[in-house]
Backbone as a chain_set.jsonl record, in Angstrom:
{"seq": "XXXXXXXXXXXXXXXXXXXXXXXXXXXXXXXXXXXXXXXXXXXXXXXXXXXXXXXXXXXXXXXXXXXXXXXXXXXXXXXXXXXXXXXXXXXXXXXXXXXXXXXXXXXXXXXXXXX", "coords": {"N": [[0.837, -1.18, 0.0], [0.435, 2.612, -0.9], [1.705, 5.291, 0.408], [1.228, 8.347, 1.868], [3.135, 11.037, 3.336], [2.92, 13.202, 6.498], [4.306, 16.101, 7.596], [3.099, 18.098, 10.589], [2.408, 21.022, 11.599], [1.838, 23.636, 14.204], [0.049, 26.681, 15.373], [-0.278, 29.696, 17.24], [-0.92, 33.31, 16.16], [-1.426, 36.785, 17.389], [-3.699, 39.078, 15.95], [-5.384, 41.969, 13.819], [-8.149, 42.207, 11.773], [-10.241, 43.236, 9.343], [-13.868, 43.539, 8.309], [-14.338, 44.744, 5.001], [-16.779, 44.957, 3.565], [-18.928, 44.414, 5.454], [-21.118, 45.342, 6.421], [-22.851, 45.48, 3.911], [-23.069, 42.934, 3.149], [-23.955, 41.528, 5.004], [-25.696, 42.519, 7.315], [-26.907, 41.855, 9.897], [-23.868, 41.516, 11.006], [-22.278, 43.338, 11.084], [-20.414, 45.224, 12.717], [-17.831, 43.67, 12.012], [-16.874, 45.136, 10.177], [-15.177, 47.062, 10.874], [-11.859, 47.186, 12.346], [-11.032, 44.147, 14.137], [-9.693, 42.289, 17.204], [-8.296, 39.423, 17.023], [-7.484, 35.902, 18.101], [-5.348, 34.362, 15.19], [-5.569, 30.991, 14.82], [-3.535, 28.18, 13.658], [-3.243, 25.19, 11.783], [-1.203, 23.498, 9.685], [-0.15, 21.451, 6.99], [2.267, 19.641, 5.585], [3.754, 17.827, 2.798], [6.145, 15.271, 3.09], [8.645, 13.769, 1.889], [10.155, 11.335, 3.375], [10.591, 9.299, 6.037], [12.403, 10.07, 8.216], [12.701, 12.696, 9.089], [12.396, 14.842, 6.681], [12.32, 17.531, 6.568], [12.918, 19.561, 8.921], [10.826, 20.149, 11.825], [10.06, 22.216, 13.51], [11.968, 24.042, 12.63], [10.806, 24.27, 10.344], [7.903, 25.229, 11.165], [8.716, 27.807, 13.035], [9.678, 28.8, 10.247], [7.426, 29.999, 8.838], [5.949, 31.223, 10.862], [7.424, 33.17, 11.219], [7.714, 34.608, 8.932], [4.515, 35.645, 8.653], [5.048, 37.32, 10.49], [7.39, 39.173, 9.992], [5.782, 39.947, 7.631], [3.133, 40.951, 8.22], [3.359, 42.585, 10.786], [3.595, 42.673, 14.435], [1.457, 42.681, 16.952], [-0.131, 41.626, 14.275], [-1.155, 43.265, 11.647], [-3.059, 42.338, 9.384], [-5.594, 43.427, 7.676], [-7.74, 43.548, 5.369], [-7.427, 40.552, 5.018], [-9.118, 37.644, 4.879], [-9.542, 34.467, 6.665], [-9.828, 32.35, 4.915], [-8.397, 33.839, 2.822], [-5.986, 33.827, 3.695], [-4.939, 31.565, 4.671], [-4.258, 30.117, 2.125], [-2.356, 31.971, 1.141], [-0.324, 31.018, 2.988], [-0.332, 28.724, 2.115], [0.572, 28.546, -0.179], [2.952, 29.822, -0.215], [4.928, 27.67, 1.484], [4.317, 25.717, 0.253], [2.394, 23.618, 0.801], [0.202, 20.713, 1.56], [-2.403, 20.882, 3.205], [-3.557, 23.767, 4.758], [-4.767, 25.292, 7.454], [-6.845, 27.724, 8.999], [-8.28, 29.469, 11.436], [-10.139, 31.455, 13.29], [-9.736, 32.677, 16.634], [-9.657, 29.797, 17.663], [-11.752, 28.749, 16.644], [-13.811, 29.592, 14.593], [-13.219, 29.076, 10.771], [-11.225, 28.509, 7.759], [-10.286, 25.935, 5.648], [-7.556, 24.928, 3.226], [-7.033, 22.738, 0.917], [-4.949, 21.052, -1.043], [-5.418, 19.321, -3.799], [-4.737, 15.922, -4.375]], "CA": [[0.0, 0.0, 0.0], [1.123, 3.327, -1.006], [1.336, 6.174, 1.705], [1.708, 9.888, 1.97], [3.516, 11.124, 4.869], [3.381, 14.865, 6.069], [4.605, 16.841, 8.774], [2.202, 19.35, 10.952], [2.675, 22.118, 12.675], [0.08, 24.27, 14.635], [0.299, 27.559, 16.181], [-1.119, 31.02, 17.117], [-0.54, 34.475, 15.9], [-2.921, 37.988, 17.43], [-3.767, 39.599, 14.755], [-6.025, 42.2, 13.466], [-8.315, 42.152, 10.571], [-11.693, 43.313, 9.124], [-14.656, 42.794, 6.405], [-15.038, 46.158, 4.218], [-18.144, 44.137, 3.235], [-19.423, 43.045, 6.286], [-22.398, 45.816, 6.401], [-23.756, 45.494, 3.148], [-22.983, 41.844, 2.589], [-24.713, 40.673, 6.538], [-26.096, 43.671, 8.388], [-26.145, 41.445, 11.457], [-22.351, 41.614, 11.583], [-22.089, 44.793, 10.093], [-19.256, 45.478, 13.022], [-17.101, 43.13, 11.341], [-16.705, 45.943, 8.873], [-14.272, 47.525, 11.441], [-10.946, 46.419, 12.839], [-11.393, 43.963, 14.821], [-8.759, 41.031, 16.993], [-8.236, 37.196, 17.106], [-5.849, 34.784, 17.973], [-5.593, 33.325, 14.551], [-4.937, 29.811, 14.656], [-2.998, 27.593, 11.982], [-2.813, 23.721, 11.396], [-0.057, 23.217, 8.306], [0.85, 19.833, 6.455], [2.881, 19.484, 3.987], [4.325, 16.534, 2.19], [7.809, 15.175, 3.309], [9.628, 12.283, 1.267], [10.529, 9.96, 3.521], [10.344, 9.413, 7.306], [13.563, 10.892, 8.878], [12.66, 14.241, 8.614], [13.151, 15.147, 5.415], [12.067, 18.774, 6.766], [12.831, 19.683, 10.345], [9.352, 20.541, 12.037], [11.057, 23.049, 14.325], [12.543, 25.3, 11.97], [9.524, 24.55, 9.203], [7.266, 26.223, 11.961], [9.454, 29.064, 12.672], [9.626, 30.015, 9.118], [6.122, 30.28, 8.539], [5.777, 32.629, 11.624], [8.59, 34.761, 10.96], [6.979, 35.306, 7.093], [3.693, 35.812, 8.494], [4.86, 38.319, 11.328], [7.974, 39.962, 8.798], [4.807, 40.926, 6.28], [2.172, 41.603, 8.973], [3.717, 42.983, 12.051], [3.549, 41.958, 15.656], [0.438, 41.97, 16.244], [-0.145, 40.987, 12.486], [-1.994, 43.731, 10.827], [-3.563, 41.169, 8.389], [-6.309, 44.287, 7.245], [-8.712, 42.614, 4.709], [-7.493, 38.937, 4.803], [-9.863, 36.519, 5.104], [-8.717, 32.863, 6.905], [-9.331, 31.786, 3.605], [-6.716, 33.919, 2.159], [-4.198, 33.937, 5.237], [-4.528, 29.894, 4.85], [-4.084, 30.432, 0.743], [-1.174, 32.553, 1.273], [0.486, 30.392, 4.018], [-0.358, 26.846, 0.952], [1.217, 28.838, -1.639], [4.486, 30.216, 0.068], [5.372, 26.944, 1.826], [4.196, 24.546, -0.71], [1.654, 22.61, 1.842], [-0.514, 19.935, 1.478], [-3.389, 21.841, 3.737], [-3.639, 24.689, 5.76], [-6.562, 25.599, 8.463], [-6.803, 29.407, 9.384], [-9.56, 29.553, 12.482], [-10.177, 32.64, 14.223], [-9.879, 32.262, 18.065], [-9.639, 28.76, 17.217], [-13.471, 28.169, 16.558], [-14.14, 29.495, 13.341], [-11.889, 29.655, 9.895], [-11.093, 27.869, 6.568], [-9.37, 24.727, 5.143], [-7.29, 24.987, 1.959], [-6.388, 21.614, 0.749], [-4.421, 20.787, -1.699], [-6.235, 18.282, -4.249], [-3.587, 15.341, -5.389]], "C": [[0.889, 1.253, 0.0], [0.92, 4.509, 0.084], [1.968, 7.678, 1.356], [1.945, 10.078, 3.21], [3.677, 12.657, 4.952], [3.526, 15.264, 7.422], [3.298, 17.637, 8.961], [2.786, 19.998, 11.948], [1.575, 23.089, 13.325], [1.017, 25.64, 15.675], [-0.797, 28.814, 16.109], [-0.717, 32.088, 16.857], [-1.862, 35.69, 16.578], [-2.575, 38.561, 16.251], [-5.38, 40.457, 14.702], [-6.478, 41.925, 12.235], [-9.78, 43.24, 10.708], [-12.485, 42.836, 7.856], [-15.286, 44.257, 5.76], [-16.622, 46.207, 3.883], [-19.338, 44.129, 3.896], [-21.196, 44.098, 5.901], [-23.093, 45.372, 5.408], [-23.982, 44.081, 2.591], [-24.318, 41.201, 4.089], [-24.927, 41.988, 7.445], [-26.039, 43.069, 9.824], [-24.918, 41.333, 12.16], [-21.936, 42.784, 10.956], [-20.849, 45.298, 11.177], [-17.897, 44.866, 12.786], [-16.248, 43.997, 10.419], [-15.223, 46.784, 9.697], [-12.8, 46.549, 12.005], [-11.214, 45.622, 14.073], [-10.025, 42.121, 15.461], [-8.923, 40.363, 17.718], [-6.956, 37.251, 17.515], [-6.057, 34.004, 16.474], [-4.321, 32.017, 14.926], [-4.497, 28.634, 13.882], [-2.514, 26.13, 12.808], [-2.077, 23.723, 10.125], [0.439, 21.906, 8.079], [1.169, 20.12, 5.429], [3.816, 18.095, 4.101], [5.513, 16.388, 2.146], [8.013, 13.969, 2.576], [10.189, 11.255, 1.496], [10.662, 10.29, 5.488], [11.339, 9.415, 8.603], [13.659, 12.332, 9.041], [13.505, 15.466, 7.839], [13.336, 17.047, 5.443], [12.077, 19.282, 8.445], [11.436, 20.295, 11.243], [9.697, 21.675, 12.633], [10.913, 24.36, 13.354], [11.717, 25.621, 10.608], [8.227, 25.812, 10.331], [7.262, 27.53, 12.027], [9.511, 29.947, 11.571], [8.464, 30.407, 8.625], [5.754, 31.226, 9.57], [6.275, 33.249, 11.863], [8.15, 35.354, 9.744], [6.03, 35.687, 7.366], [4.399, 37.629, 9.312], [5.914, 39.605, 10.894], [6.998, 40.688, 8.0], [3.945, 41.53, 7.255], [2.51, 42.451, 10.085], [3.16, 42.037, 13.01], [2.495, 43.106, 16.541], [0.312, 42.281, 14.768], [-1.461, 42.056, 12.077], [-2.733, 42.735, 9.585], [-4.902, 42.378, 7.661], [-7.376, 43.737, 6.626], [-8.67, 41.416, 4.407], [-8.497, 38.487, 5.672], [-9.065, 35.448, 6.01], [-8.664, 32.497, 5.454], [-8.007, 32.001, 3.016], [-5.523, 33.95, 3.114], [-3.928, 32.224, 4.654], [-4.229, 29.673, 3.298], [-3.114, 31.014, 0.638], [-0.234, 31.437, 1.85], [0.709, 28.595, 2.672], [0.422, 27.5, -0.174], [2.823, 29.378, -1.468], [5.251, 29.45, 0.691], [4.932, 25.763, 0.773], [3.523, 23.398, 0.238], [0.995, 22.267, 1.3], [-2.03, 20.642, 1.77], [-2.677, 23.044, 4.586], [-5.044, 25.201, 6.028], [-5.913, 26.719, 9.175], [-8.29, 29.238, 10.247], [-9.071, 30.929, 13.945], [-10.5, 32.514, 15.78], [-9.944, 30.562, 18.356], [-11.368, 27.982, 17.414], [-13.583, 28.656, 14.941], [-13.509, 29.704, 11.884], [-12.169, 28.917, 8.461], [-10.151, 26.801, 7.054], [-9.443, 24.972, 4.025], [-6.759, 23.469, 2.172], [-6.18, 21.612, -0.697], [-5.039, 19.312, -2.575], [-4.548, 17.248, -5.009], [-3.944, 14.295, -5.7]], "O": [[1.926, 1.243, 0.663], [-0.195, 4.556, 0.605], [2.976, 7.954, 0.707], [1.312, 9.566, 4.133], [4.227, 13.36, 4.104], [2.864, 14.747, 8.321], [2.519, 17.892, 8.043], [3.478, 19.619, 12.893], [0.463, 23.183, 12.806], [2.053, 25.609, 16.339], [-1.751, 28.966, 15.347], [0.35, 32.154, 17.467], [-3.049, 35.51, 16.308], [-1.491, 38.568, 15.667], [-6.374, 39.987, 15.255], [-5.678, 41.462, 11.421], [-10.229, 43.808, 11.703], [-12.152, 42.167, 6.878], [-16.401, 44.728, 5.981], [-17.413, 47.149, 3.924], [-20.455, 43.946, 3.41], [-22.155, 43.629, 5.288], [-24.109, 44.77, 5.756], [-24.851, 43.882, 1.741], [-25.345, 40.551, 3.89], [-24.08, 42.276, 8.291], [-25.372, 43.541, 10.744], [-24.745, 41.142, 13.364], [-20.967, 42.767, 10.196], [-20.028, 45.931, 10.513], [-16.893, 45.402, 13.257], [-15.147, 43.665, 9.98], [-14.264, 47.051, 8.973], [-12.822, 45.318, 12.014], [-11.603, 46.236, 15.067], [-9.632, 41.23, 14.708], [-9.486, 40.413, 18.812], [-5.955, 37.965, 17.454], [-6.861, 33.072, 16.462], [-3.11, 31.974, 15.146], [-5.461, 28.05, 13.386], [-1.845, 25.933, 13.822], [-2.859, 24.187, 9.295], [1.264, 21.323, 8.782], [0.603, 20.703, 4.504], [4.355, 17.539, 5.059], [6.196, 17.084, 1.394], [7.243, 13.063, 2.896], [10.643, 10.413, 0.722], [10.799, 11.401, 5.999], [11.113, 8.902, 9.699], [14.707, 12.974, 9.107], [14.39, 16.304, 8.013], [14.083, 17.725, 4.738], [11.001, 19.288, 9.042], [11.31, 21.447, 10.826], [9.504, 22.502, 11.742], [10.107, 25.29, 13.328], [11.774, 26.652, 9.938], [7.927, 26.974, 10.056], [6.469, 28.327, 11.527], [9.458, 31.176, 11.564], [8.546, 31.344, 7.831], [5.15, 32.201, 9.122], [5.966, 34.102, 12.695], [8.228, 36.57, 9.569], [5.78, 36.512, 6.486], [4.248, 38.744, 8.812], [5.64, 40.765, 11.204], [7.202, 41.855, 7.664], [3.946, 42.76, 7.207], [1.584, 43.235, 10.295], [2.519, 41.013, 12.772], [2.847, 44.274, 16.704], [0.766, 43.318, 14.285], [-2.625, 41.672, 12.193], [-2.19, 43.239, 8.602], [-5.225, 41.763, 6.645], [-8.187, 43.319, 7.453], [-9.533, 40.923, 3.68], [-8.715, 38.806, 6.841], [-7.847, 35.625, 6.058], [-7.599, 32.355, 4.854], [-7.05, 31.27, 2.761], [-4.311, 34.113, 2.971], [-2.826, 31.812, 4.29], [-3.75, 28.539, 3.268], [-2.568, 30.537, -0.356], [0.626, 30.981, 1.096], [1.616, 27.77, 2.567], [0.872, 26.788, -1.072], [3.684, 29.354, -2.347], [6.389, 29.903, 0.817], [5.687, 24.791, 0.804], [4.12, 22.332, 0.394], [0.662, 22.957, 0.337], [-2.771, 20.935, 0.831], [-1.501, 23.132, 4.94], [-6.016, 25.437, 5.31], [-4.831, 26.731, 9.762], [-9.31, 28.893, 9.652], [-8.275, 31.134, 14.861], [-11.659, 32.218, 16.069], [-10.36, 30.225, 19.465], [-11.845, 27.062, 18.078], [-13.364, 27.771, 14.114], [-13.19, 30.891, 11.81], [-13.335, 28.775, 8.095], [-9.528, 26.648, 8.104], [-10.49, 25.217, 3.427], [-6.231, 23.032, 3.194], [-7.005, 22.057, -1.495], [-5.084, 18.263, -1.933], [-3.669, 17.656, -5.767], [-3.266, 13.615, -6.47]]}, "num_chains": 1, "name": "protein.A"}
């Protein structure tokens, strides 16, 4: 049987954001529309090659929250990202399998990678 094997990593970043939208798209969250902050929280796999660690988990971690907090600041201005696109950003600049973006760790996206 053939197998895929992938590292994960999980962590939290604060961060602001908002939804320019939110009023005219959902009037019931219409304060959405303002800045408003989370802990976002991130699950990350990506696909390693063989089961010695072909990718150190450690220092794969690290570089994903030094790139997020290098572009966003500390706390992470994040401005109009979505989870979607934070977790779409984070699959396209590490080359991951998935990534799960959940705001306070209750509500968010999953990007997965179709293979």
């Amino acid at each position: 049987m053939e197998k895929l094997t992938t590292i994960i990593v999980r962590f939290a970043l604060e961060g602001i954001h908002r939804w320019t939208d939110a009023a005219a798209m959902e009037p019931d969250v219409a304060f959405l529309q303002f800045p408003h902050r989370h802990m976002f929280h991130f699950e990350v796999r990506k696909v390693v090659e063989h089961d010695d660690r072909d990718i150190e988990i450690i220092l794969f971690k690290r570089a994903i929250m030094e790139y997020l907090i290098e572009k966003y600041g500390s706390p992470c201005d994040f401005d109009t990202k979505s989870c979607e696109m934070l977790a779409q950003e984070v699959a396209d600049k590490f080359e991951c399998l998935s990534v799960q973006c959940l705001e306070d760790d209750e509500n968010g996206a999953l990007i997965t990678k179709m293979i």
